[in-house]
gemmi code that builds the backbone of each chain (N, CA, C; Angstrom):
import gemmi

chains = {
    "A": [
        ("UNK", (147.787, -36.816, 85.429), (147.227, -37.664, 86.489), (147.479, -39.131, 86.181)),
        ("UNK", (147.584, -39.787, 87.367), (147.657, -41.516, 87.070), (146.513, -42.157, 87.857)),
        ("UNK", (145.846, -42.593, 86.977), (144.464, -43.426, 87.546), (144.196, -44.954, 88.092)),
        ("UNK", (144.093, -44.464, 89.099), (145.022, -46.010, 90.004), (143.168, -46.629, 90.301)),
        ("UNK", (143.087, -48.219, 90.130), (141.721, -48.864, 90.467), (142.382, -49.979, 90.951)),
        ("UNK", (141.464, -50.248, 91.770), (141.452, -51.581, 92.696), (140.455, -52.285, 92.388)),
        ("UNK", (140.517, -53.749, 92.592), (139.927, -54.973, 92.305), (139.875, -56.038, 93.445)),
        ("UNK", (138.607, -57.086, 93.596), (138.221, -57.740, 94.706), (139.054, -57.053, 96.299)),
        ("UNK", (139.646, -58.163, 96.856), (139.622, -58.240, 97.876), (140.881, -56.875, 98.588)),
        ("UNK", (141.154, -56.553, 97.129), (142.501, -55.287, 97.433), (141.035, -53.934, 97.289)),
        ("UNK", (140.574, -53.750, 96.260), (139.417, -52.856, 96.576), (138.343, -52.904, 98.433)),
        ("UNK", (138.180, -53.960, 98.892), (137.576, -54.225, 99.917), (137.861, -53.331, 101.064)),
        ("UNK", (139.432, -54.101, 100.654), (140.929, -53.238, 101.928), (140.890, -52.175, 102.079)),
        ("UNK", (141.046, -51.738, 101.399), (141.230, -49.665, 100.231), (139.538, -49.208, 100.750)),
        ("UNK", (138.968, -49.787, 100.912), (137.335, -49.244, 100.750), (137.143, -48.446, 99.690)),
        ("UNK", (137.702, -48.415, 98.386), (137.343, -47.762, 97.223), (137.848, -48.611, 96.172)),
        ("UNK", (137.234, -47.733, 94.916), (137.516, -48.466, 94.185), (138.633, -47.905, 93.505)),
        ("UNK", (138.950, -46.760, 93.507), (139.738, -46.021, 92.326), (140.662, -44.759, 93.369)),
        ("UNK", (141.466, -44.166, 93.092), (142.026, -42.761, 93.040), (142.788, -41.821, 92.066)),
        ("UNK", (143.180, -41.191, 92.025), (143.731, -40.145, 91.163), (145.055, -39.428, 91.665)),
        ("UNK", (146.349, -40.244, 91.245), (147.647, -39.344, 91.687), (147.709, -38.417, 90.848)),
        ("UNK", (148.283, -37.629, 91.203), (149.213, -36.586, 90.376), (150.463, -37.444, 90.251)),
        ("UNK", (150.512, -37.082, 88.634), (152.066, -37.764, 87.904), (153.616, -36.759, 88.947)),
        ("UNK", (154.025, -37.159, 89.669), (154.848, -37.013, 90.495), (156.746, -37.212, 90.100)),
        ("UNK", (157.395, -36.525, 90.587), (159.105, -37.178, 89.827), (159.123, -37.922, 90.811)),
        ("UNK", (158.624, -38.290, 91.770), (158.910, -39.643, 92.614), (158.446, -40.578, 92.413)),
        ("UNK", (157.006, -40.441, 91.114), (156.298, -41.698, 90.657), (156.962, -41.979, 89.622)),
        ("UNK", (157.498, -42.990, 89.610), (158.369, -43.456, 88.295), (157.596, -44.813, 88.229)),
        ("UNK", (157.783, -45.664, 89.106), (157.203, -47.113, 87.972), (156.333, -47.762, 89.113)),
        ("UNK", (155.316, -48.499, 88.713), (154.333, -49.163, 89.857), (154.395, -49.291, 90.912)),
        ("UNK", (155.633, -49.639, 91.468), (155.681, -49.843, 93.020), (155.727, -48.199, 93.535)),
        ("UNK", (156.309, -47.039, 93.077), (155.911, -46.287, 93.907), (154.369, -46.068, 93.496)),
        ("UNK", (153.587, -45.883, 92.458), (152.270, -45.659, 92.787), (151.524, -46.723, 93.509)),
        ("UNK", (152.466, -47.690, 94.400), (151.808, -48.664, 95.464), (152.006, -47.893, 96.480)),
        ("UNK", (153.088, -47.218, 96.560), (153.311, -46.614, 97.661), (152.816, -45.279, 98.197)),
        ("UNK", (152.266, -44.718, 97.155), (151.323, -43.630, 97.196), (150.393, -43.901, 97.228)),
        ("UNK", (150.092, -45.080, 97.120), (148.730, -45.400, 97.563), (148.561, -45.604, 98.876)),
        ("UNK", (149.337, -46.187, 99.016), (149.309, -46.793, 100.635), (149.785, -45.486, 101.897)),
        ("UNK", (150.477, -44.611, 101.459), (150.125, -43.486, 102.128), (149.151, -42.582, 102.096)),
        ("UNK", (148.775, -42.884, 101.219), (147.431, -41.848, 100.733), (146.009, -42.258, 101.655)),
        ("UNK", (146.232, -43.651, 101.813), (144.907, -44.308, 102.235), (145.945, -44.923, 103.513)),
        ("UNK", (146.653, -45.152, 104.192), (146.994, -45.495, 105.519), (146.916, -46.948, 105.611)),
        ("UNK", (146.617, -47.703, 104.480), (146.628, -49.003, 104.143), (147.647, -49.713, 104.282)),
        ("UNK", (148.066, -51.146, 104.423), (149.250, -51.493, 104.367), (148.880, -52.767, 103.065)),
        ("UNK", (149.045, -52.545, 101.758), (149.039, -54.024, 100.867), (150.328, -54.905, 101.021)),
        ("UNK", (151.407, -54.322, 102.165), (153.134, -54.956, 101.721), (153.041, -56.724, 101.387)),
        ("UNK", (152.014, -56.641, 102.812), (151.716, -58.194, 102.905), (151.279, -59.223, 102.195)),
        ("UNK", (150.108, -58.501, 101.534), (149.337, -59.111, 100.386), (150.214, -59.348, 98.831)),
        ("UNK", (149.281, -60.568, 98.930), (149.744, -61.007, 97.330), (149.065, -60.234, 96.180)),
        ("UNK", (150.195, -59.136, 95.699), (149.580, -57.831, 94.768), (150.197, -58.316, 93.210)),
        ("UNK", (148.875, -58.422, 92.449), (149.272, -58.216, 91.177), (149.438, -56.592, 90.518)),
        ("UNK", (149.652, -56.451, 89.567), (149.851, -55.423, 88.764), (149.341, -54.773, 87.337)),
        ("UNK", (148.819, -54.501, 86.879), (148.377, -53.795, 85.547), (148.577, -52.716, 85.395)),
        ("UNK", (149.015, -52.215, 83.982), (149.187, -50.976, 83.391), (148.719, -50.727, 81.964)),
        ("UNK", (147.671, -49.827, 81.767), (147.029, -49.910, 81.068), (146.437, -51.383, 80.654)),
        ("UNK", (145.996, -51.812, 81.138), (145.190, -53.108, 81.332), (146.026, -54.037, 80.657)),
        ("UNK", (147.504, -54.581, 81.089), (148.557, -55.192, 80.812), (148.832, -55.750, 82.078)),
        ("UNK", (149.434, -56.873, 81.968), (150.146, -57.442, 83.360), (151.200, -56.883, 83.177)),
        ("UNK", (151.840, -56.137, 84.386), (153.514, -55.388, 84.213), (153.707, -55.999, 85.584)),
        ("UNK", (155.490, -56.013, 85.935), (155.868, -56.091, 87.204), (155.938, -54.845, 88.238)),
        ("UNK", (156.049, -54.963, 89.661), (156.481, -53.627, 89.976), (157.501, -52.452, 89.364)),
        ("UNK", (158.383, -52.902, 89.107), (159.150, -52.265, 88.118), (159.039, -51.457, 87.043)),
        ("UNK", (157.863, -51.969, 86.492), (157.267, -51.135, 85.303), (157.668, -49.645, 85.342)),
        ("UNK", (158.256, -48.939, 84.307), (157.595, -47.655, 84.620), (156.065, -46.624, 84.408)),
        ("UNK", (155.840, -46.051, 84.592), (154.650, -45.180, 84.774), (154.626, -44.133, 84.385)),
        ("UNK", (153.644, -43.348, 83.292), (153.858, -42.367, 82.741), (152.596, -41.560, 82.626)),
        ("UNK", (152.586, -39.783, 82.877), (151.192, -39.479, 83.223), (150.128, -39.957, 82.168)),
        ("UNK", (148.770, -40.002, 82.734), (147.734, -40.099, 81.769), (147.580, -41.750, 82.170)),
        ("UNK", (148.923, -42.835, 82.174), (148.623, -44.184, 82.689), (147.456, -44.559, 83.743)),
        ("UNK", (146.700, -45.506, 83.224), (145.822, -46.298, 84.221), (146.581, -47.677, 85.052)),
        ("UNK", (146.614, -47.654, 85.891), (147.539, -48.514, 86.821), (146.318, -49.307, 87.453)),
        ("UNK", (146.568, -50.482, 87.754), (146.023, -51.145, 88.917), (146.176, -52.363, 89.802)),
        ("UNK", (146.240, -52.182, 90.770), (145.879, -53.473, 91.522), (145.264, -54.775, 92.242)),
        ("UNK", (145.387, -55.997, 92.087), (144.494, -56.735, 92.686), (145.278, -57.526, 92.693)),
        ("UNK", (144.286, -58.999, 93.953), (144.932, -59.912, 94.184), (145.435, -60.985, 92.566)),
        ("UNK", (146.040, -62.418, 92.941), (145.752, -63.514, 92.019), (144.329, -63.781, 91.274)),
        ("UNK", (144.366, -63.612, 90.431), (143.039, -63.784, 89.251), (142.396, -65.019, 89.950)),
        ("UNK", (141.242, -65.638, 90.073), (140.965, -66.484, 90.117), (138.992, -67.226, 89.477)),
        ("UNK", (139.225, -66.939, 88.009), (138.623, -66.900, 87.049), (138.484, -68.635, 86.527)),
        ("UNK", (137.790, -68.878, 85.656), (137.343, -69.911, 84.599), (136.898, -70.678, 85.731)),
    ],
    "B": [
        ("UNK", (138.118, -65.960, 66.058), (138.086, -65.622, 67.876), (137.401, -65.098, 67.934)),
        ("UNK", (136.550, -65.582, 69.282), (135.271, -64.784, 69.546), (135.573, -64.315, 71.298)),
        ("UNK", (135.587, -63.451, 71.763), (135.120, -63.409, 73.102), (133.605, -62.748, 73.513)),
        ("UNK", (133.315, -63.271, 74.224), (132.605, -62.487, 75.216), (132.289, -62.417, 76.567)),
        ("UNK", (131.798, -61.335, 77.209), (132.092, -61.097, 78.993), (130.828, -60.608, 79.461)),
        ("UNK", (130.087, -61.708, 79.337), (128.698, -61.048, 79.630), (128.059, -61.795, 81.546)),
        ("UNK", (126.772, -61.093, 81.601), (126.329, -61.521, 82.464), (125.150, -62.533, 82.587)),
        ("UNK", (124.442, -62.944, 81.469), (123.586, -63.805, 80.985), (124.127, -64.896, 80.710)),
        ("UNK", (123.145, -66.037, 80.914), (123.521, -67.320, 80.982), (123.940, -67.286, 79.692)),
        ("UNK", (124.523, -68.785, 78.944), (124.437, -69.393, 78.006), (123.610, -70.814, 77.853)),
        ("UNK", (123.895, -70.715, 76.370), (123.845, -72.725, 75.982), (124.736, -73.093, 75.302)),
        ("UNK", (125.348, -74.414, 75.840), (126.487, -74.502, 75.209), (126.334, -75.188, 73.776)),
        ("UNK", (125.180, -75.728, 73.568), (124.807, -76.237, 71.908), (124.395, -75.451, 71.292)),
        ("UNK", (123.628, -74.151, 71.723), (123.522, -73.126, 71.137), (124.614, -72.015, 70.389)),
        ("UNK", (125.602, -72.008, 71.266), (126.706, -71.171, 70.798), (127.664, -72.310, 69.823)),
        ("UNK", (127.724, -73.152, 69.923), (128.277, -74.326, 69.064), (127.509, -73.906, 67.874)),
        ("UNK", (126.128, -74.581, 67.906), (125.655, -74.115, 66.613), (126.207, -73.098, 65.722)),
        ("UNK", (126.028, -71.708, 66.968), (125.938, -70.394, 66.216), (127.136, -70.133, 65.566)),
        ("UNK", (128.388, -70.690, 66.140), (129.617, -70.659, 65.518), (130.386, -71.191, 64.594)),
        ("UNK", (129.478, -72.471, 64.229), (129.906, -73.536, 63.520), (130.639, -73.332, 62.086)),
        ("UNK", (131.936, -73.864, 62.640), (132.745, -73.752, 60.987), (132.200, -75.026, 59.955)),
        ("UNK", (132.507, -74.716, 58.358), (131.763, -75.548, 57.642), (133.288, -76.644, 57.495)),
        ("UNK", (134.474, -75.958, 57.246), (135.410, -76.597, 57.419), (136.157, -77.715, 58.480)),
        ("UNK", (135.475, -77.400, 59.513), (135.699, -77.756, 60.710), (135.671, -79.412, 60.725)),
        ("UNK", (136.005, -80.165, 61.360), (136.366, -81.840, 61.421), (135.921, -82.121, 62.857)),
        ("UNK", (136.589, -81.033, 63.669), (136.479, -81.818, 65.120), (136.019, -79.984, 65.843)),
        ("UNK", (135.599, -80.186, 67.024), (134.966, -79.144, 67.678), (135.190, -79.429, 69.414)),
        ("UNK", (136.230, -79.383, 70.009), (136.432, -79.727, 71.347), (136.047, -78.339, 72.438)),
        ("UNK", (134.933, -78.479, 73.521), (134.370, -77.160, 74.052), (134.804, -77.898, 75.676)),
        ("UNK", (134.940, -76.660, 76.567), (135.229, -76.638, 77.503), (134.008, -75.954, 78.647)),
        ("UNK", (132.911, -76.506, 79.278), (132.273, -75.452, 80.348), (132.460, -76.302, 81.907)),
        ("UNK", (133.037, -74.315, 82.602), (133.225, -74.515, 83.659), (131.946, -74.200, 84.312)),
        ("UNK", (131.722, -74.899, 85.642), (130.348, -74.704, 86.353), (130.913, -74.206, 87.737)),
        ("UNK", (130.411, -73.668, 88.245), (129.951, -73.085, 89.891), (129.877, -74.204, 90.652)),
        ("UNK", (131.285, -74.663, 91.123), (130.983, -75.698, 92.302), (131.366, -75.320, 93.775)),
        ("UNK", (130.960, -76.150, 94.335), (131.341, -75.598, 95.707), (133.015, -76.537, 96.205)),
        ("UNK", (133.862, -75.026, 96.522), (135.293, -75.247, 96.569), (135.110, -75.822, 98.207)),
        ("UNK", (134.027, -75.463, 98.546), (134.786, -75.469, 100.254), (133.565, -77.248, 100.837)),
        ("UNK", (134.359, -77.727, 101.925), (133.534, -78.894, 102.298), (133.274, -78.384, 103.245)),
        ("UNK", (133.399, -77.011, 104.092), (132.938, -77.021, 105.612), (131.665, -76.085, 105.205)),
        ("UNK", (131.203, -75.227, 104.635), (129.646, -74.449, 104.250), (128.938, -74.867, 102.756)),
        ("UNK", (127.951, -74.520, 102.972), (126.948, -74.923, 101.135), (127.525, -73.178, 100.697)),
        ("UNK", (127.417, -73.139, 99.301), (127.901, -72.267, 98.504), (126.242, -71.838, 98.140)),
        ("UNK", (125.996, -70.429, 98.553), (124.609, -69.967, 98.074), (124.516, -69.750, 96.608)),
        ("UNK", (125.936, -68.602, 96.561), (125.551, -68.260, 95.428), (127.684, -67.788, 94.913)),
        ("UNK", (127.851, -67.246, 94.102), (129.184, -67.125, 93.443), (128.715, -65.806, 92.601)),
        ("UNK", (129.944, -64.954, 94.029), (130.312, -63.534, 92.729), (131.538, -63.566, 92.236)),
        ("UNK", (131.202, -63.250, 90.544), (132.556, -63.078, 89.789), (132.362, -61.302, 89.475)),
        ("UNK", (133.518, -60.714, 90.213), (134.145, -59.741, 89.408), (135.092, -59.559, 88.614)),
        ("UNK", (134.773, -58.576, 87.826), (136.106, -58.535, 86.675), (136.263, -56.932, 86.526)),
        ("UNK", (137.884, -56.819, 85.855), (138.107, -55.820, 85.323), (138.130, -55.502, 83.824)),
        ("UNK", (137.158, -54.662, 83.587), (136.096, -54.117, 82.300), (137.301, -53.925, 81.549)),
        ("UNK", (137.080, -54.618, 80.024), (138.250, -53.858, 79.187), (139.677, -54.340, 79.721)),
        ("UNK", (140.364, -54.621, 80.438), (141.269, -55.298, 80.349), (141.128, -57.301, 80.180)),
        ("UNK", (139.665, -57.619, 80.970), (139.320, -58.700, 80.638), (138.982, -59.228, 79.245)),
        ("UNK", (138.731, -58.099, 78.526), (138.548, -58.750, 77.565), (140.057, -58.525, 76.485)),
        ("UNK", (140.886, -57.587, 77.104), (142.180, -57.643, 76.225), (143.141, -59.218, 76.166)),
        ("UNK", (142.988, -59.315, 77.881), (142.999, -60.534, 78.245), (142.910, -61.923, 77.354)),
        ("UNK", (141.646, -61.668, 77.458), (141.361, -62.958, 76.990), (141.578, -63.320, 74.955)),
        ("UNK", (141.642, -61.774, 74.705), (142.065, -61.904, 72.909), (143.449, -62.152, 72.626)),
        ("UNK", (144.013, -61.916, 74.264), (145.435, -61.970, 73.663), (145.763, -63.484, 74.130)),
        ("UNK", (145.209, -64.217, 74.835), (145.114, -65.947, 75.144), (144.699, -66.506, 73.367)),
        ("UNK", (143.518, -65.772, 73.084), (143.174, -66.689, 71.774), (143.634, -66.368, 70.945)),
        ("UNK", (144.992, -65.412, 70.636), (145.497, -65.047, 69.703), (146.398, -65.801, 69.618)),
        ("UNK", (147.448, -66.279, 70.745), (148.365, -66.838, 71.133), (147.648, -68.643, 70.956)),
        ("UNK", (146.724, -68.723, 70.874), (146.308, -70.313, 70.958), (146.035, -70.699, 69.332)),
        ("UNK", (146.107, -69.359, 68.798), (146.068, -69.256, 67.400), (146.951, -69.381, 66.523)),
        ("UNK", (148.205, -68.929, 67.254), (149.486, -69.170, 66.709), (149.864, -70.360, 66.980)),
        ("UNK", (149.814, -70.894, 68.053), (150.333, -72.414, 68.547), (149.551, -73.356, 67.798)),
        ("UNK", (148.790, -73.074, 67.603), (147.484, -74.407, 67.314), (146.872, -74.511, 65.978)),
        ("UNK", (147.226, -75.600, 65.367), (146.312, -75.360, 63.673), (144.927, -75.663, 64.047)),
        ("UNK", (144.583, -75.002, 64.815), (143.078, -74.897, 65.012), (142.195, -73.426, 63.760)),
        ("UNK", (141.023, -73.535, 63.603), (140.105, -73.197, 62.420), (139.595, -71.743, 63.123)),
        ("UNK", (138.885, -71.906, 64.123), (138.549, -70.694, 65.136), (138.248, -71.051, 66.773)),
        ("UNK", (137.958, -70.169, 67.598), (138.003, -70.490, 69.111), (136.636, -69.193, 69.729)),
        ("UNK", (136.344, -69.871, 70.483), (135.161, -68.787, 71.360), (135.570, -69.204, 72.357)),
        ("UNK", (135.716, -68.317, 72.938), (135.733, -67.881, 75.056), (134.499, -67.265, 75.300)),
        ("UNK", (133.355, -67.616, 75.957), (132.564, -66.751, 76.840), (132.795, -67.000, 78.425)),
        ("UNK", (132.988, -65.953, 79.347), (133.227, -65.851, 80.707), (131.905, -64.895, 80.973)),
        ("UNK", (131.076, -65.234, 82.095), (130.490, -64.757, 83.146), (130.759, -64.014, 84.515)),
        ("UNK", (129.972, -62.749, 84.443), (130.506, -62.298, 86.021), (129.171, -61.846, 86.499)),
        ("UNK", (129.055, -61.183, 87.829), (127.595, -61.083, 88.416), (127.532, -62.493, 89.304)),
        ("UNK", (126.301, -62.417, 89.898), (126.200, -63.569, 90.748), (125.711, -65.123, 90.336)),
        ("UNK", (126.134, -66.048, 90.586), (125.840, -67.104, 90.243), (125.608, -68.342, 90.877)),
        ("UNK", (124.581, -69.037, 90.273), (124.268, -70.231, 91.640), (125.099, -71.753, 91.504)),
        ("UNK", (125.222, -72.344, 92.433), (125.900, -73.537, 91.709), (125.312, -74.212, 90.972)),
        ("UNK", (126.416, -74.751, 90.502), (126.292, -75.597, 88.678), (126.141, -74.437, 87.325)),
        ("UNK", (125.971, -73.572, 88.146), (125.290, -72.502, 86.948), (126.503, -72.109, 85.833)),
        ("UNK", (126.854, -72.028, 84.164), (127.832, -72.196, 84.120), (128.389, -71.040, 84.057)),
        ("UNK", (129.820, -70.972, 84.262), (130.365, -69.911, 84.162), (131.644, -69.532, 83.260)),
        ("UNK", (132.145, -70.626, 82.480), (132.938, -70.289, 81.331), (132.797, -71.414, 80.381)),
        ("UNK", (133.038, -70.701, 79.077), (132.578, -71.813, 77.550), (134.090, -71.658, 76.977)),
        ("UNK", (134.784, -73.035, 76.588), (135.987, -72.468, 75.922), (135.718, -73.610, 74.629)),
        ("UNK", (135.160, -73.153, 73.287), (135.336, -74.160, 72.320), (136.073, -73.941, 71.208)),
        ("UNK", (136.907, -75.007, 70.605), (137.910, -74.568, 69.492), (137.271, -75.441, 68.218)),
        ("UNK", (137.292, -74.762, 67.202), (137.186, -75.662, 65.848), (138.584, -75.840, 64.853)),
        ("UNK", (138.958, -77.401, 64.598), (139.423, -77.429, 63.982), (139.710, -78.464, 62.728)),
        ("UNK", (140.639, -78.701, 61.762), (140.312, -79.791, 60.944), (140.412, -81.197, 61.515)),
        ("UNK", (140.886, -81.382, 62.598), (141.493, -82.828, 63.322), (141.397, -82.521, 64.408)),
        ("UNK", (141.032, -83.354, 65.239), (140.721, -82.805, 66.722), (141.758, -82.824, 67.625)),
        ("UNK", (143.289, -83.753, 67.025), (144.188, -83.102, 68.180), (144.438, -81.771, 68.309)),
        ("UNK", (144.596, -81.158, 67.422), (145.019, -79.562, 67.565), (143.394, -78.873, 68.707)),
        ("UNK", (141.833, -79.230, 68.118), (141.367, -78.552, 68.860), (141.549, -78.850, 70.517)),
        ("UNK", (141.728, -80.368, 70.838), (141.803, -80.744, 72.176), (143.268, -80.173, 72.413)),
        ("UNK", (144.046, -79.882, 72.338), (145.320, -79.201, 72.559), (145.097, -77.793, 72.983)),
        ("UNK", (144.343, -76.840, 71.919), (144.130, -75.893, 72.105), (143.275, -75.266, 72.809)),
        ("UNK", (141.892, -75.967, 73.284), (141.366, -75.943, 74.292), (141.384, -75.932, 75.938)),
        ("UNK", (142.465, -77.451, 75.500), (143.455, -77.211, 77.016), (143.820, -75.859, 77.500)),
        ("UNK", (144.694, -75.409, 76.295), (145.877, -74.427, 76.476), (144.509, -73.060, 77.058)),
        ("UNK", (144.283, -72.688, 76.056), (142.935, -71.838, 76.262), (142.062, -71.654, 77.989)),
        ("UNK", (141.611, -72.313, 78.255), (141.215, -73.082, 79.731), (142.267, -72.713, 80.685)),
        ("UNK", (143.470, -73.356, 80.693), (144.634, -73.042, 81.568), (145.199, -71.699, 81.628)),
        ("UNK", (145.489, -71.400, 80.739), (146.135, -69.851, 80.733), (145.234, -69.084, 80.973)),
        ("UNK", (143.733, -68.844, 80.689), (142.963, -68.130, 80.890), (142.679, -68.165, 82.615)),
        ("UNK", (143.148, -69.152, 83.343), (142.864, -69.257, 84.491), (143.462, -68.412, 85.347)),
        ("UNK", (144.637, -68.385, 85.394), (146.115, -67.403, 85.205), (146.286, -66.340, 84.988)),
        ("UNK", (145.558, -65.851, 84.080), (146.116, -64.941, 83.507), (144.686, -63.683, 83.521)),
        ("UNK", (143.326, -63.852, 83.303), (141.963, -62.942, 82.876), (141.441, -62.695, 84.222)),
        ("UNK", (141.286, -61.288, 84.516), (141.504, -60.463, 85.633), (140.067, -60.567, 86.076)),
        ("UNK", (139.858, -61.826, 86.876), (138.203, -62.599, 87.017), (138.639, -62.510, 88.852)),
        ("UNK", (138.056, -62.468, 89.333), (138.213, -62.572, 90.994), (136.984, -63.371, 91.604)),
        ("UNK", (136.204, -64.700, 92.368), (135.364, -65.162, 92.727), (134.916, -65.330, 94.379)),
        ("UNK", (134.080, -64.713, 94.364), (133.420, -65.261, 95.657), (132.522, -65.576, 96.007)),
        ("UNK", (132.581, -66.556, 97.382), (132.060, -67.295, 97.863), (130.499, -67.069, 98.353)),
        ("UNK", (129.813, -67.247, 98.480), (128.608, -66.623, 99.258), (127.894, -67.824, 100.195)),
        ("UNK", (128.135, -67.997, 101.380), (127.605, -68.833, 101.903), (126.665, -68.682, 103.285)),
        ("UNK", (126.171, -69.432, 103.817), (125.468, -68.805, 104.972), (125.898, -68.619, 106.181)),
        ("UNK", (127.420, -68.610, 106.312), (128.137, -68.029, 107.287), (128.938, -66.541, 106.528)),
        ("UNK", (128.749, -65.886, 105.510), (129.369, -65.044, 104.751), (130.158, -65.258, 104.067)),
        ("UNK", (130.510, -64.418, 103.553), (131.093, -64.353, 102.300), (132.949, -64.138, 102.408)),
        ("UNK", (133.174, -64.584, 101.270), (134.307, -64.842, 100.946), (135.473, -64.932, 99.817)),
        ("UNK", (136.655, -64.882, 99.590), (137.028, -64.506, 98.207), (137.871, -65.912, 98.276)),
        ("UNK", (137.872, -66.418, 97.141), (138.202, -67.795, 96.715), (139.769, -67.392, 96.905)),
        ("UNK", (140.663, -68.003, 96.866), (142.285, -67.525, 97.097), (142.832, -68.772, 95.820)),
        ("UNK", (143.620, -68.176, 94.884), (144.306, -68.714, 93.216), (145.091, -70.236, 94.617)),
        ("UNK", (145.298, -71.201, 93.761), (145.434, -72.642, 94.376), (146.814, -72.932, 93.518)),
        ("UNK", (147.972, -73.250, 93.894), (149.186, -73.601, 92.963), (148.266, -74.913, 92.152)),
        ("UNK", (148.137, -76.033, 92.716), (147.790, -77.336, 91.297), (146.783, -76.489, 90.300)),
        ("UNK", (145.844, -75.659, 90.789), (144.812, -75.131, 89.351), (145.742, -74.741, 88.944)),
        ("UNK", (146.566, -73.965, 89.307), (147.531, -72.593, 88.538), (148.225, -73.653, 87.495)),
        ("UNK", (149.049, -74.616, 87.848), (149.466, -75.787, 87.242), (148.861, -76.254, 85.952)),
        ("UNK", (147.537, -76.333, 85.912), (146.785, -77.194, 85.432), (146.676, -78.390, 85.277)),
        ("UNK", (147.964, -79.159, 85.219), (148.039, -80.214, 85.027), (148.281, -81.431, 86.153)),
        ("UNK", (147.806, -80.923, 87.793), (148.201, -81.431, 89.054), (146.615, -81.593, 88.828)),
        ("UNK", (146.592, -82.952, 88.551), (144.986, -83.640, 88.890), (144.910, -84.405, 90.089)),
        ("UNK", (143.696, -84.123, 90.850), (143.389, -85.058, 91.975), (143.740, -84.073, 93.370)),
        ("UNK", (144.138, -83.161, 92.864), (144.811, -82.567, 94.066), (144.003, -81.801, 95.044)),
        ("UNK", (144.563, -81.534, 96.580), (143.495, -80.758, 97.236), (144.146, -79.063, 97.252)),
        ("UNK", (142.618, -78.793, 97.499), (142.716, -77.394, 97.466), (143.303, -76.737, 99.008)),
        ("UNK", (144.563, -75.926, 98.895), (144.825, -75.746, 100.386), (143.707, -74.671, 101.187)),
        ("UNK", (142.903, -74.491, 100.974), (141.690, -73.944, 102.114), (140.907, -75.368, 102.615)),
        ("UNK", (140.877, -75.939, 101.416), (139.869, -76.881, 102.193), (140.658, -77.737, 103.374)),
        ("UNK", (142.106, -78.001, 102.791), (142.911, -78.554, 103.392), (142.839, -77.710, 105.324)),
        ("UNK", (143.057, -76.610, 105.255), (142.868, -75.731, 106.512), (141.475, -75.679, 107.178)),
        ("UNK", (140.304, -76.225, 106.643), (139.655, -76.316, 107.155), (139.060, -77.736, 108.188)),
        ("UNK", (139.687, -78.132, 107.263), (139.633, -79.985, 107.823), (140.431, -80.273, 109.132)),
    ],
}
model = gemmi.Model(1)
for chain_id, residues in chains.items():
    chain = gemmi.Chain(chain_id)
    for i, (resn, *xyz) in enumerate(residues, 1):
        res = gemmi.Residue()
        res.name, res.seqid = resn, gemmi.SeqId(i, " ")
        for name, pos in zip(("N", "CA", "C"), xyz):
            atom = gemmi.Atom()
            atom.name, atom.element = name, gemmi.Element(name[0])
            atom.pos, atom.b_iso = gemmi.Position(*pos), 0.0
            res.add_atom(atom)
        chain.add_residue(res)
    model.add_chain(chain)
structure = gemmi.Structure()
structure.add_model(model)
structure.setup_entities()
C-alpha cells in the first residue's frame, strides 16, 4: 500500500485527510500517485500550487514511489 | 540543536536561560509573532497546521545544515501550531555562539530557510471567515525588505 495525506488547503479540497493506494505498476513516482488521487476523489489539484513529500522528504514529481511509501501533498509551506 | 513543535506558549528569556551555553560570547534569538497580514479584516485568531514528524525532520535538518555553515556553539527552534491570537508568539529561533557574527548569520539563515522549507500552513481567522495565508515571493526571498504582500496588494 502507499499512504497518501493531505495538508491545509489541498486536504480542504480532497475533504479528507489521507487515502490508501494499492502499490500499482502504473504507480511509479509521485505524479502518478497525484493522479490516482485525483481520480479516485474526482478532484482536480492540476491547477494548484502542489508541493510534494515522500516519506516526510521534499521530492519532485518525479520521484519514484515504492510500496509501504508515505507520500504527500500540500500547498507552499507558509510557517515561521 | 534543539527543536521543538509544541502547542503551548513560550518565554523567550526563559528558554534562553534554559539553554544557556557557558562557552557562549554572543546569543542572537529570533521571535516571530501573529500579525495581521491583511489591511482589509482584524485577524481573530491564527491557525497553524503542521505535518507531524516530518516537521520536525524538517526543521533538524535546517539546524544541522546551519551547523555546518556556521561556527556557531548550539541553536534552538521552537515552532507553534493550534490556534493563536495576535502578537501571540509563534516561532523562537536562537543561536549560541563564541562571537556574534556567526550567531547573527546563523540565525538569519535558520529563520529564512525554515520559512521555505517546515511543512507549517497558516490561517487566517477573521470575522468575515477564514482563510489560508498564500507563501509571498519577497518572504520566500528573505532578503526583499519593505515589500508588499501580493494579497494585500489585491485587496486595495
Amino acid at each position: 500500500m502507499i499512504h497518501v495525506k493531505f495538508f491545509a488547503s489541498v486536504r480542504e479540497r480532497l475533504g479528507r485527510s489521507a487515502l490508501e493506494l494499492e502499490a500499482a505498476q502504473a504507480v511509479r513516482c509521485v505524479g502518478d500517485v497525484l493522479s490516482q488521487v485525483e481520480s479516485i476523489t474526482g478532484a482536480s489539484l492540476s491547477g494548484a500550487h502542489l508541493l510534494a513529500a515522500r516519506n516526510q522528504v521534499h521530492v519532485p514529481f518525479s520521484e519514484a514511489v515504492a510500496d509501504g511509501d508515505e507520500i504527500a501533498f500540500f500547498p507552499p509551506v507558509t510557517g515561521g | 540543536m534543539r527543536i521543538k513543535v509544541q502547542q503551548e506558549a513560550f518565554d523567550l528569556g526563559a528558554e534562553i536561560s534554559a539553554h544557556a551555553q557557558p562557552e557562549a560570547g554572543a546569543v542572537v534569538s529570533f521571535l516571530g509573532t501573529v500579525r495581521d497580514y491583511s489591511d482589509a479584516a482584524d485577524i481573530l485568531a491564527m491557525e497553524i497546521e503542521h505535518y507531524p514528524g516530518m516537521t520536525e525532520r524538517e526543521l533538524e535538518r535546517v539546524a544541522r545544515e546551519a551547523q555546518r555553515r556556521y561556527n556557531i556553539l548550539d541553536s534552538l527552534v521552537i515552532h507553534r501550531y493550534g490556534r493563536l491570537a495576535p502578537q501571540d508568539p509563534i516561532v523562537l529561533v536562537a543561536v549560541w555562539s563564541l562571537h556574534r557574527a556567526a550567531a547573527f548569520d546563523a540565525c538569519r539563515y535558520l529563520i529564512d530557510v525554515l520559512k521555505t522549507s517546515a511543512p507549517f500552513w497558516k490561517k487566517e481567522i477573521t470575522p468575515a471567515g477564514a482563510r489560508w495565508v498564500t507563501d509571498c515571493p519577497g518572504c520566500r526571498a528573505g532578503t526583499q525588505h519593505g515589500h508588499v504582500h501580493p494579497e494585500v496588494v489585491e485587496e486595495l
